[in-house]
GULORO-373881 format. One record per residue (C-alpha): residue number from 0; residue in one letter; x, y, z. Coordinates in nm, 4 decimals. Example, Ala and Ser with C-alpha at 12.3 -4.5 7.8 and 13.67 -1.06 7.14 Angstrom:
REM residues 2
+-----+-----+----------+----------+----------+
!   n ! res !       xx !       yy !       zz !
+-----+-----+----------+----------+----------+
!   0 !   a !   1.2300 !  -0.4500 !   0.7800 !
!   1 !   s !   1.3670 !  -0.1060 !   0.7140 !
+-----+-----+----------+----------+----------+
END
This chain:
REM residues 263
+-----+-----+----------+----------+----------+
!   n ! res !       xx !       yy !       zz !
+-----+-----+----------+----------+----------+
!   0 !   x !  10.9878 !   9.3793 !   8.4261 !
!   1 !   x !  10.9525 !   9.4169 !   8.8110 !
!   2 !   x !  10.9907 !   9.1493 !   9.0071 !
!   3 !   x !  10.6114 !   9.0449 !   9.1811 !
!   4 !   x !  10.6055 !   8.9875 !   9.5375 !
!   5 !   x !  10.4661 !   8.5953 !   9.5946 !
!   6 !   x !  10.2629 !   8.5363 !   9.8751 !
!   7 !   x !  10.0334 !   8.1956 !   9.8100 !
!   8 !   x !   9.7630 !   8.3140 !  10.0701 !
!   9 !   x !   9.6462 !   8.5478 !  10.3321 !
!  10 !   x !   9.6148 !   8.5641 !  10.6710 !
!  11 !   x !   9.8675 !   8.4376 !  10.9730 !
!  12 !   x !  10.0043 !   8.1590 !  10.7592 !
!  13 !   x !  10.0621 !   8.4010 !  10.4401 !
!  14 !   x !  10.2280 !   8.6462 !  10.6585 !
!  15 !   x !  10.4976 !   8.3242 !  10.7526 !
!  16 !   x !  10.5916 !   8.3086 !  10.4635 !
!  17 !   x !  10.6120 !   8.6527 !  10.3675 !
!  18 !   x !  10.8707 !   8.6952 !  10.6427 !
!  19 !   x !  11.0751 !   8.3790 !  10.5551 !
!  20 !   x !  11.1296 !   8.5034 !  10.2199 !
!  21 !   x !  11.1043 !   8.8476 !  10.3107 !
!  22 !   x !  11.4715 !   8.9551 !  10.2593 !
!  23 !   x !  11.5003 !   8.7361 !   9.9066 !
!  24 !   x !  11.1994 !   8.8893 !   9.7688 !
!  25 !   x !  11.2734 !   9.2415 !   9.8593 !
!  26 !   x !  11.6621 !   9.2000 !   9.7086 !
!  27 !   x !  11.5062 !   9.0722 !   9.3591 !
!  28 !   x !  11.2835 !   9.3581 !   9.3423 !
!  29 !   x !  11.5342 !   9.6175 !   9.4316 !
!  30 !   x !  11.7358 !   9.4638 !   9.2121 !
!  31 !   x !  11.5010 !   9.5126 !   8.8936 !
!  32 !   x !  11.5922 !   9.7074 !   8.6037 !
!  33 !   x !  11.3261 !  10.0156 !   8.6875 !
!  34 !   x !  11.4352 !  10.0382 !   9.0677 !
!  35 !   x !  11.8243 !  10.0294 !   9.0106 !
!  36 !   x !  11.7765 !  10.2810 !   8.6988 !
!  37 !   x !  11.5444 !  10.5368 !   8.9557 !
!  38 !   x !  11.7586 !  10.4385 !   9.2654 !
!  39 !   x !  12.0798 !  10.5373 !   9.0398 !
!  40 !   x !  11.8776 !  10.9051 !   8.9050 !
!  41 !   x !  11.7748 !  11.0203 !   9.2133 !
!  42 !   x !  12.1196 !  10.9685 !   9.3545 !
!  43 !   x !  12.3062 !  11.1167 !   9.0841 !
!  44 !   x !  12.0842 !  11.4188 !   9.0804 !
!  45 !   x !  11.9439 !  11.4738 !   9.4604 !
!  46 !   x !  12.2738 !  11.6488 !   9.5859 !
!  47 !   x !  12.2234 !  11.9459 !   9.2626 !
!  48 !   x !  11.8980 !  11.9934 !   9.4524 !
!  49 !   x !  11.9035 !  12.3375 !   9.6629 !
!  50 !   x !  11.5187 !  12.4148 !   9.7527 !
!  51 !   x !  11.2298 !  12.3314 !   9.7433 !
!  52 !   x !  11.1260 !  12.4579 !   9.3973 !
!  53 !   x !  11.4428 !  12.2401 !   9.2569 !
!  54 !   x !  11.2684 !  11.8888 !   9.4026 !
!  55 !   x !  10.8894 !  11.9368 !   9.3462 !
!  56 !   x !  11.0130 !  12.0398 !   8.9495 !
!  57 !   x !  11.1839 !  11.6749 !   8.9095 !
!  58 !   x !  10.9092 !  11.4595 !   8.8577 !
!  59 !   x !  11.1028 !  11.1422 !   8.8614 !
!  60 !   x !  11.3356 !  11.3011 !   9.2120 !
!  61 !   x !  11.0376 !  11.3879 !   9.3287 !
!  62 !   x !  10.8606 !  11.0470 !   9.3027 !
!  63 !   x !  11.1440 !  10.8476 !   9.4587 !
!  64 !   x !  11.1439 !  11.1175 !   9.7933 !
!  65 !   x !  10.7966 !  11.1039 !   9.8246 !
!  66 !   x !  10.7699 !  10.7238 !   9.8326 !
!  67 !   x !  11.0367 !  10.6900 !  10.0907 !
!  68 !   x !  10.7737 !  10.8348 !  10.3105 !
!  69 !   x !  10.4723 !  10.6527 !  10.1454 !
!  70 !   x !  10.3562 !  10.9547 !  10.0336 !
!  71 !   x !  10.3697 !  10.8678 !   9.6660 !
!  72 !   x !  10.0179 !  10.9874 !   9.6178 !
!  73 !   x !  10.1003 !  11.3345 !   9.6450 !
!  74 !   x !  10.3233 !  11.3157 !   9.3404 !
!  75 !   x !  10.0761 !  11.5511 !   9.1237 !
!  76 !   x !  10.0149 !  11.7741 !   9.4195 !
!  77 !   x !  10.3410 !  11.9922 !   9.3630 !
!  78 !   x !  10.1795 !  12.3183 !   9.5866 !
!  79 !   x !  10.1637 !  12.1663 !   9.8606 !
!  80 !   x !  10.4536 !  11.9429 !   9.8477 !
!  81 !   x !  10.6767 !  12.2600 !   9.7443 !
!  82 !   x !  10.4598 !  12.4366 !  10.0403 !
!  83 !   x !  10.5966 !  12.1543 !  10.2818 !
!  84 !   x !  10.9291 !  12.2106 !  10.1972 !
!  85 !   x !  10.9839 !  12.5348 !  10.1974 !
!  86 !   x !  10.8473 !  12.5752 !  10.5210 !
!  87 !   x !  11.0533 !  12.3470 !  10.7037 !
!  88 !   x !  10.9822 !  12.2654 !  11.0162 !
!  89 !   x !  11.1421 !  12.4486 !  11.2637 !
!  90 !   x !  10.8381 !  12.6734 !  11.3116 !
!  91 !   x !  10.4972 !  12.5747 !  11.4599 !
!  92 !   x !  10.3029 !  12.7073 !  11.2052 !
!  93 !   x !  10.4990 !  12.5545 !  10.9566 !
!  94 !   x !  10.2764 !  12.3562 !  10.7240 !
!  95 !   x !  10.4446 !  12.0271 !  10.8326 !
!  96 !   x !  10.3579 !  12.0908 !  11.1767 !
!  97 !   x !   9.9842 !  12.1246 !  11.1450 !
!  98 !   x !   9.9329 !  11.8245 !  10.9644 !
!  99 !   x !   9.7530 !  11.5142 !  11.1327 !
! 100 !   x !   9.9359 !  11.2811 !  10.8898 !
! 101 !   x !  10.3135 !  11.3392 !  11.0793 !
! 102 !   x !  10.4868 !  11.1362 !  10.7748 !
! 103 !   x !  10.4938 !  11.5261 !  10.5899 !
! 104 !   x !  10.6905 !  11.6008 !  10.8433 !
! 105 !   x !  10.9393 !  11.3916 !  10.8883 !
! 106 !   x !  10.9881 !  11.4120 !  10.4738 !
! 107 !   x !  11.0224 !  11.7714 !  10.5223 !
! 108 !   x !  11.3133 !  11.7268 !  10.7716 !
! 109 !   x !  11.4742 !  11.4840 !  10.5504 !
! 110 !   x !  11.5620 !  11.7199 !  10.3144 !
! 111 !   x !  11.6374 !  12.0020 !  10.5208 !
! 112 !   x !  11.5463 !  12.2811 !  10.2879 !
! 113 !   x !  11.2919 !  12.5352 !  10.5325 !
! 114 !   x !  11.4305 !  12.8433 !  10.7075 !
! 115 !   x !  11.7342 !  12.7436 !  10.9367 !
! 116 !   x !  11.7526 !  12.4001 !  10.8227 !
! 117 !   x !  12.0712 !  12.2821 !  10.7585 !
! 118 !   x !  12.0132 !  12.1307 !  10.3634 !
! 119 !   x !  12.0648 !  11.7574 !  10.3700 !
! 120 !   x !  12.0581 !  11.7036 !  10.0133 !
! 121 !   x !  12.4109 !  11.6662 !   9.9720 !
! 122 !   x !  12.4575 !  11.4276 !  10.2561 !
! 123 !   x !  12.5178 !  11.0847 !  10.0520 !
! 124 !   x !  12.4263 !  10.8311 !  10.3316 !
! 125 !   x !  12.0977 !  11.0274 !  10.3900 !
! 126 !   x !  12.0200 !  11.0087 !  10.0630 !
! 127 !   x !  12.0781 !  10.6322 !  10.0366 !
! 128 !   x !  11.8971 !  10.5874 !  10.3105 !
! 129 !   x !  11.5938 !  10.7287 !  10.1424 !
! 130 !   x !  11.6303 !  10.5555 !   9.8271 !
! 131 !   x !  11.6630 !  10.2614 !   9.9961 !
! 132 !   x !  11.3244 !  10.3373 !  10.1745 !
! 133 !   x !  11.1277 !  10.4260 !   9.8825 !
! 134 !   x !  11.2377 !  10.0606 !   9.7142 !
! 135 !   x !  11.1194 !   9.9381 !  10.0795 !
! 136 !   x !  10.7986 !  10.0855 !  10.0554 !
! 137 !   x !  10.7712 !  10.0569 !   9.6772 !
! 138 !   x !  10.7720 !   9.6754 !   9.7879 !
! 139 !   x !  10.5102 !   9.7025 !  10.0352 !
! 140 !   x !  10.2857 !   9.8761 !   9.7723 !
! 141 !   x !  10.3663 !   9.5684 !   9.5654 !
! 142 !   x !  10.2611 !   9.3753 !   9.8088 !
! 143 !   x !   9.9184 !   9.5652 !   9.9122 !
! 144 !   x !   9.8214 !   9.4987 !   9.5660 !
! 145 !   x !   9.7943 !   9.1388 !   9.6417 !
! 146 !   x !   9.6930 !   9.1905 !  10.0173 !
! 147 !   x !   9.6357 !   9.5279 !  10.1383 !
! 148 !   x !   9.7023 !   9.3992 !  10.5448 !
! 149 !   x !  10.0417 !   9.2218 !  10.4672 !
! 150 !   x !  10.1478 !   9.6078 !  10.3248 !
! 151 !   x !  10.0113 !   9.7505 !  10.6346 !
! 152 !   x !  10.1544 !   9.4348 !  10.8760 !
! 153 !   x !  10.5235 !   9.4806 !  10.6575 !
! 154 !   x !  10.5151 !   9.8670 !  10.7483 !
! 155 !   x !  10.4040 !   9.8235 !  11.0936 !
! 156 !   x !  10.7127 !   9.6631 !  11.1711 !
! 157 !   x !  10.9314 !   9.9321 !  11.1078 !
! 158 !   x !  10.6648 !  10.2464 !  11.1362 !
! 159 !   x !  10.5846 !  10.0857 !  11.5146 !
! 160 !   x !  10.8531 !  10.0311 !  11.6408 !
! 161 !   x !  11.0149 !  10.3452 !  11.5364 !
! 162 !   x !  10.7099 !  10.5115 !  11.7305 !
! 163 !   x !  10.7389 !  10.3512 !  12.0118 !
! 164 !   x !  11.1207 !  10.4896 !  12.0211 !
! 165 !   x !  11.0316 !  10.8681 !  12.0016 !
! 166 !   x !  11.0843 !  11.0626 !  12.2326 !
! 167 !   x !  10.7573 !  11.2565 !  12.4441 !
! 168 !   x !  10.4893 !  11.1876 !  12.6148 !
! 169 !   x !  10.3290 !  10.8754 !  12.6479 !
! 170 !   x !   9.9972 !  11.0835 !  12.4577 !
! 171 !   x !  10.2134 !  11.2251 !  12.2246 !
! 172 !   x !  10.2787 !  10.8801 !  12.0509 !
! 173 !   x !   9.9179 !  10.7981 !  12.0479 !
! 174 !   x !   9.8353 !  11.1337 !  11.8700 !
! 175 !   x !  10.0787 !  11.0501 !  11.6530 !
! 176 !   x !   9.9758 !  10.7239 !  11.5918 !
! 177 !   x !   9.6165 !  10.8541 !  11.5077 !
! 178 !   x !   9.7967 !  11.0728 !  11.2320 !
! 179 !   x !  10.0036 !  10.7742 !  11.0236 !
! 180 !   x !   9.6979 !  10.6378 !  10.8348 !
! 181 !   x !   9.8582 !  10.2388 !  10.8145 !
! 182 !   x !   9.9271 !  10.2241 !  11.1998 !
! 183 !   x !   9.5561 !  10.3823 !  11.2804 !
! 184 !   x !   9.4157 !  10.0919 !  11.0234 !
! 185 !   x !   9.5850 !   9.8363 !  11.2218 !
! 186 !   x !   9.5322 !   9.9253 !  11.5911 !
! 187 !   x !   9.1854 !  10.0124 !  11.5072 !
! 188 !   x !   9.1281 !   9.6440 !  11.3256 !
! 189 !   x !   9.3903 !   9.4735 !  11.6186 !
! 190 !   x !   9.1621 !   9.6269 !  11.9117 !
! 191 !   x !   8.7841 !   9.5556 !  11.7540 !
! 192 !   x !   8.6848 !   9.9230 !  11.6959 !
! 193 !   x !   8.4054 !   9.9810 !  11.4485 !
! 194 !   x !   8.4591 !  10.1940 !  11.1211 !
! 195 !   x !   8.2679 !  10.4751 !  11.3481 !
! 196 !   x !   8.5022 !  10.5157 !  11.5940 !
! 197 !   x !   8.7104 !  10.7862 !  11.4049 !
! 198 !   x !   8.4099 !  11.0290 !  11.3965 !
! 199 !   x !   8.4118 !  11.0660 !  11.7967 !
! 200 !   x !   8.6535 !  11.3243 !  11.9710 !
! 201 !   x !   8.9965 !  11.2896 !  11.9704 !
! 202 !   x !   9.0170 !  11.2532 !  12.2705 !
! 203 !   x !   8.7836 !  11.0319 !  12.3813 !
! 204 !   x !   8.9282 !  10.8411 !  12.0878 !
! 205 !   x !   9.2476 !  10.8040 !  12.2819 !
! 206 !   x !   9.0639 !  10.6757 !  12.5698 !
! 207 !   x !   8.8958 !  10.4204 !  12.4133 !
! 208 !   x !   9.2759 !  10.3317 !  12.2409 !
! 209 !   x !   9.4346 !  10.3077 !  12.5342 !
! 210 !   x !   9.1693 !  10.1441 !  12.7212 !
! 211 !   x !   9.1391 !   9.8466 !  12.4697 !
! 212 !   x !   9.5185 !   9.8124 !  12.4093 !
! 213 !   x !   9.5431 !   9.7802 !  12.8071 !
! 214 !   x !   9.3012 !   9.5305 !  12.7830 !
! 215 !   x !   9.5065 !   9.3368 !  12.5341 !
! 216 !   x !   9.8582 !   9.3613 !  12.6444 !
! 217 !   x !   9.8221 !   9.4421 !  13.0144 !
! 218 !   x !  10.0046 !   9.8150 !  12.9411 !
! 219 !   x !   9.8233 !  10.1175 !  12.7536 !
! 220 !   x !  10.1675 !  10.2623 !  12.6761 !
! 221 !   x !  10.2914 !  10.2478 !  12.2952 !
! 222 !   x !  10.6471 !  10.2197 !  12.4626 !
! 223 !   x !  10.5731 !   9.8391 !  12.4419 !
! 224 !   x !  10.6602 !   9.8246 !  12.0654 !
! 225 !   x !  11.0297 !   9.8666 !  12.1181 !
! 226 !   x !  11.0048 !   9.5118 !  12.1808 !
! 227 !   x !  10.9623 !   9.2624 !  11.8288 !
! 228 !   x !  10.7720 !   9.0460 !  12.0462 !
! 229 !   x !  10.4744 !   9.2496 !  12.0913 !
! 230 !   x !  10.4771 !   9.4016 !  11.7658 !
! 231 !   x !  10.4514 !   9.0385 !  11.6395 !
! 232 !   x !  10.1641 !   8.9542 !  11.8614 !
! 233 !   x !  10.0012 !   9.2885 !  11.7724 !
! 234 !   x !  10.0516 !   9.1893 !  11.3825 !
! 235 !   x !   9.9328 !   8.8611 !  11.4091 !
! 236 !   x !   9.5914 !   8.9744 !  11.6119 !
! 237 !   x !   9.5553 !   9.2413 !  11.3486 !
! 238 !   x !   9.5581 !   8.9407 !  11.0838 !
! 239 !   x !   9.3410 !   8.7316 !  11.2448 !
! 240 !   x !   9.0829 !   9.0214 !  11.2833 !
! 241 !   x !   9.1231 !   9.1411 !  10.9372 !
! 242 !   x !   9.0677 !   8.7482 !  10.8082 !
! 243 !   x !   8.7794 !   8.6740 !  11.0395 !
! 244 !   x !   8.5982 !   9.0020 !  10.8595 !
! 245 !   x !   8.7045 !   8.9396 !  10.5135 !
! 246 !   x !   8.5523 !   8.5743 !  10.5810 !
! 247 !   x !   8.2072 !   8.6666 !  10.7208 !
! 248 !   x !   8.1984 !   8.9640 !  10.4475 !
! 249 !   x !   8.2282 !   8.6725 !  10.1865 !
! 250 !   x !   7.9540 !   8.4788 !  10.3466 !
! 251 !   x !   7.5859 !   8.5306 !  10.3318 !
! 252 !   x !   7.3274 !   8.5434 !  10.5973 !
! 253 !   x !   7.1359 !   8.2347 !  10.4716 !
! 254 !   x !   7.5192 !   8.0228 !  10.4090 !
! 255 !   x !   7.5956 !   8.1437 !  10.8381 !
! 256 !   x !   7.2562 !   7.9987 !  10.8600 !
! 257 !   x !   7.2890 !   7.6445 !  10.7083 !
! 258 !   x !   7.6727 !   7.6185 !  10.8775 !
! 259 !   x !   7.5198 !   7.7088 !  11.2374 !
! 260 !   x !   7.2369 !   7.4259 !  11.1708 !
! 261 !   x !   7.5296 !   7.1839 !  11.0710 !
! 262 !   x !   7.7149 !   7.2655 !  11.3532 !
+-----+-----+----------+----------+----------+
END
């Protein structure tokens, strides 16, 4: 049986805990019976792997590369997974590259198997590496069932910072930002923007980003999030948000009624 993330309750003080017990959770539920069994396949079988054909045809390889990316909901969409990989990404109309959602990149580049990649299937600390991620984010899935913002807060802190460490343009990482789904979620929650917001222009949608995150912080640049400190801050305001909504969705007009009259 795998092991169930605990975390007694939400918001700022749940996420504590979470992250004092972060490192012993995570090691009992890598260390279950179905993670060690699909860590030990997919690295016992991943290096055998020459294209793209040979991944998306393993169900069970397949499942353990795509959640290394959290992209585990693709798993019965083997067309354009295969399409993904085979293309690489070394070309700009490569599939990868004209995604919004840049995680399908980066998993295509992990493997290496597009025209004039160099394959990276048999490279055994790679492959580690991305076993090791999909137990990381297999975790954080287990955790989103309990809490869907400690998943998103527990993948900022990676998913953030590593942003924040790309190389480019200063609008680059926003646009890329605006493209990773959990990040979006939790800038747009952090910074007060309405569930509307995504249906105006992209670019006026990076205005109004970078305006309110200047606001915030004092800096509109994502470089920021190199430091721990600020994505802590960011994480925390993003909980404190997400609570404050969850508790007026759970209250009625007439009960805000009676507890302004009390007050």
């Amino acid at each position: 049986m795998t092991f169930q993330p605990v975390i007694p309750t939400g918001g700022i003080v749940g996420w504590r805990f979470l992250q004092r017990n972060y490192d012993t959770q995570l090691d009992r539920y890598a260390s279950s019976a179905v993670n060690e069994r699909e860590t030990q396949y997919f690295l016992e079988k991943i290096a055998k792997v020459q294209s793209a054909e040979d991944l998306v045809s393993d169900r069970r390889l397949l499942q353990v590369a795509l959640g290394a990316f959290g992209l585990e909901d693709d798993i019965n969409n083997r067309y354009f997974i295969q399409k993904v990989l085979s293309d690489g990404t070394n070309a700009d109309d490569a599939l990868s590259n004209r995604l919004s959602d840049k995680r399908y990149r980066e998993f295509s580049a992990a493997f290496g198997l597009g025209p004039g990649d160099v394959r990276k299937t048999g490279l055994i600390t790679n492959m580690e590496e991305i076993a090791r991620d999909n137990v990381v984010s297999r975790f954080e899935i287990s955790v989103g069932e309990s809490d869907e913002t400690m998943r998103i807060s527990l993948y900022a802190q990676h998913a953030l910072s590593d942003l924040a460490s790309q190389t480019g343009s200063a609008d680059t990482k926003w646009f890329d930002l605006m493209g990773l789904p959990p990040l979006r979620s939790m800038m747009e929650t952090a910074l007060g923007l309405p569930s509307s917001f995504g249906r105006l222009d992209i670019d006026r949608q990076l205005e109004v980003f970078k305006d309110r995150l200047s606001s915030v912080t004092g800096s509109d640049d994502l470089a920021q999030f190199k430091d721990e400190a600020a994505v802590a801050q960011l994480t925390d305001r993003f909980l404190a948000r997400s609570q404050i909504a969850q508790l007026q969705s759970a209250i009625s007009p007439a009960q805000t009624a009676l507890i302004l009259l009390g007050g």
